[in-house]
Steps between C-alpha positions, in 0.01 A plus 500: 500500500837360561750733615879451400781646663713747276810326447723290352708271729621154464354237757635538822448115599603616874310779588149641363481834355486843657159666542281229352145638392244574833300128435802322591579694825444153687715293795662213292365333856168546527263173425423455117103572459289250339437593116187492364365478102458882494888525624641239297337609157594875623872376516510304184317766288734815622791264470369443083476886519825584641709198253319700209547858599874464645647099336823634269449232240100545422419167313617320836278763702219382307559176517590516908144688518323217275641217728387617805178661443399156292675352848219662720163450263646102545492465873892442492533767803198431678701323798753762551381630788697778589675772296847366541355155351329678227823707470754211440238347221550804301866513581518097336241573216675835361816350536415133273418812204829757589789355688556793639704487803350846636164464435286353843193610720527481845291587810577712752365380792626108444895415492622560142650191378866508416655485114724249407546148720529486893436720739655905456820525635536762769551851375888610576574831669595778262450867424290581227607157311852504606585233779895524528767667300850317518849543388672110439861372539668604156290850517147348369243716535145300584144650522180320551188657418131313565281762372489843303258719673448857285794668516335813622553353863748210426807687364677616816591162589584396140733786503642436863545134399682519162701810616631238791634301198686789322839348366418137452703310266167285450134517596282238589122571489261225700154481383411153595234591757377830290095491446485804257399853561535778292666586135631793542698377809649234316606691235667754756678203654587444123624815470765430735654307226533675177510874375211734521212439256564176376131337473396237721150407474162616369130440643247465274154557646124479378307813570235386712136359281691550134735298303732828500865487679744730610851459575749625767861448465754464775899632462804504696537784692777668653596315903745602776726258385567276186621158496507541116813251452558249722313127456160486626377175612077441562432266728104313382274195630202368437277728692687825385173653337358781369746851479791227680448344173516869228796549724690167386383581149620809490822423553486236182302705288814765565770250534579638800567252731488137576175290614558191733279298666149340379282582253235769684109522528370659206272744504576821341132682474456755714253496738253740726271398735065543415218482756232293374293528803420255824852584626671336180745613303593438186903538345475526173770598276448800203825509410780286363886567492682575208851496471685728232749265415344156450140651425339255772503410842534199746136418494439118591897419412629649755873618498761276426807482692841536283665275777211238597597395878247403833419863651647418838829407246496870331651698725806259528486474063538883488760506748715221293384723161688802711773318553479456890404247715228362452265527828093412446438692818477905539542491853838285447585669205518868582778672718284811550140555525525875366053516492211448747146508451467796752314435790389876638156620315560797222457842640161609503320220418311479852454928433366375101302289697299709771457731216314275231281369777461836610387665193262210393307533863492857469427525144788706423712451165762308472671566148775740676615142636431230301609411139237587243519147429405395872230745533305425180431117646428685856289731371188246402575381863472831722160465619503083560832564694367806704244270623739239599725772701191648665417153681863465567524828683768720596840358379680497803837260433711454116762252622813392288486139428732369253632638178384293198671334241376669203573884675266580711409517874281335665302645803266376765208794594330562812173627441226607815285167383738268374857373359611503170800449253646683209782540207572799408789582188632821427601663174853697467317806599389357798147469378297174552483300197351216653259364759351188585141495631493516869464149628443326874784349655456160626505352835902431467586861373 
């Protein structure tokens, strides 16, 4: 059966998801096995399943499903000869049907290949999305966010970072470089921006094996501080994507502010991640955005600047629109960096850690500790990871590494039979709401 994670997020192009299910507890590093007929036609068949059971527009579900099953009777995969090969066929054959800029498979034990052109650019410091918070000659106010991570542990250094920008006489918002993450922390960085309650956006999502659909609606909620009437400029490229892109649409959709830069990415289904077995995982969207002004979403389109300029050329356009100097370079531009990405680890994170670990070896519970959320996907994994930690042995290290972009920490662990590495995130209640699957470190780490 495939297994799907409980969630609704946008692609995160930058980082995989927390807690992926137990079959895809792999090293990205480890040497791609050799696929056989069995594993290939297992692949393709739970992949049909999973498009069928999960796909938000059925008729394309079907007709994904149709086109690669027929694919596999014909002999068209017989030379891919690992997973990731047999993986990036699927990718190319549902996309020729959907066009849907979320939907891939990918396996994780071979490099994931990167969306869009080129090589991915190197992931910026910043704190839970944020990378720098400044305040520009003429009082400008400019933010740039690369990712919305739930706002259960991303919040605090929203809040830190538009607080720094209380009193602006303008605000410029940078999402050039944002990948996506999740709706309801766009829609609190909306929030920001007009009055409480004001609706932003609306998920539609297919209950799982019917053609039924539910709804949830996102509104503007009440923040430290309002920047309810001064300009707001949003800074887009090409590769904005995902939530970077319901962000920039927002702000149309409410007439709210002004968009400059290049028309983005488009993809506006949201997306969570399915194990199909072999170590392969499938993204597959179930839901599609649905904005309560325009009735539709960016889907394939994209979002269309208001002032059309080269993205390196946006942040000087915005300036100009502000009326100060142009400058297409933050680091030029500001006269006071007023945000860091922090770079100490978030209290109690290595504690959170040594706990988890310690509760899953001993069998003990771990709700008191860990979002409901969390614990349902850990739950089907107790007795596979108790097996792991038993060879390990006695933890005997949790080292601080780095903090990570998207708010969490990242640790390296010392165990009596070997070294391993970690992220960890934290909710507001200092529980963990997230966890990646311990992994090896390589030689270099």
């Amino acid at each position: 059966m495939c297994r799907r994670r409980n969630v609704m997020l946008w692609a995160l192009s930058l980082v995989l998801p927390l807690a992926l299910p137990a079959a895809a507890q792999v090293p990205t590093h480890t040497l791609a096995p050799a696929l056989d007929a069995a594993g290939r036609r297992a692949i393709v068949e739970e992949f049909a399943r999973a498009m069928r059971d999960h796909y938000i527009f059925t008729e394309r579900a079907e007709q994904v499903a149709k086109r690669t099953t027929d694919a596999l009777a014909s002999g068209k995969y017989d030379d891919a000869r690992t997973a990731g090969e047999l993986a990036a066929r699927l990718s190319a054959d549902a996309s020729i049907v959907t066009h849907d800029k979320h939907l891939s498979v990918f396996s994780m034990q071979e490099p994931r290949p990167p969306r869009g052109d080129g090589p991915p650019a190197e992931m910026p410091a910043a704190d839970a999305g944020v990378t720098r918070a400044d305040i520009l000659a003429g009082g400008v106010g400019y933010i740039e966010v690369i990712g919305f991570p739930p706002i259960s542990f991303s919040k605090r250094a929203v809040d830190k970072a538009m607080t720094s920008l209380s009193g602006s006489r303008a605000l410029i918002i940078d999402v050039r470089r944002n990948g996506g993450g999740d709706p309801g922390a766009v829609s609190y960085l909306v929030s920001f921006l007009v009055s409480p309650g004001r609706a932003i956006n609306d998920i539609v999502s297919r209950v799982a094996k019917t053609t039924e659909t539910t709804r949830e609606s996102y509104r503007s909620v009440r923040t430290p501080v309002s920047f309810f009437d001064i300009p707001v400029y949003v800074l887009t490229s090409k590769t904005t994507f995902s939530g970077g892109e319901e962000f920039a649409y927002d702000i149309q959709a409410l007439k709210r502010g002004t968009v400059i830069g290049e028309t983005t990415g488009g993809g506006a289904n949201p997306v969570g991640p399915i194990d199909i077995g072999h170590g392969v995982i499938a993204m597959i969207p179930s839901g599609r955005a649905e904005n309560p002004v325009t009735k539709t979403n960016w889907e394939g389109v994209g979002v269309r600047p208001d002032v059309s300029v080269n993205a390196e050329n946006a942040l000087s356009a915005a300036l100009a629109k502000a009326g100060s100097k142009p400058v297409a370079d933050i680091a030029a531009a500001s006269t006071k960096r007023v945000f860091s990405p922090r770079t100490a680890q978030l209290p109690g994170s290595d504690a959170a850690i040594r706990r988890l670990i310690g509760a899953i070896a001993s069998g003990a519970t771990i709700q008191d500790f860990v979002t409901p959320q969390l614990a349902s996907e850990i739950q089907p994994q107790i007795t596979q990871n108790r097996t792991e930690l038993a060879s390990l042995g006695r933890l005997l290290a949790v080292d601080f590494w780095r903090p990570t972009p998207f708010g969490g920490d990242e640790f390296k662990l010392t165990f009596a039979n070997g070294r391993r590495k970690t992220i960890v995130s934290l909710d507001g209640q200092g529980k963990i709401a997230g966890m990646l699957p311990l992994a090896p470190l390589s030689p270099a780490e």
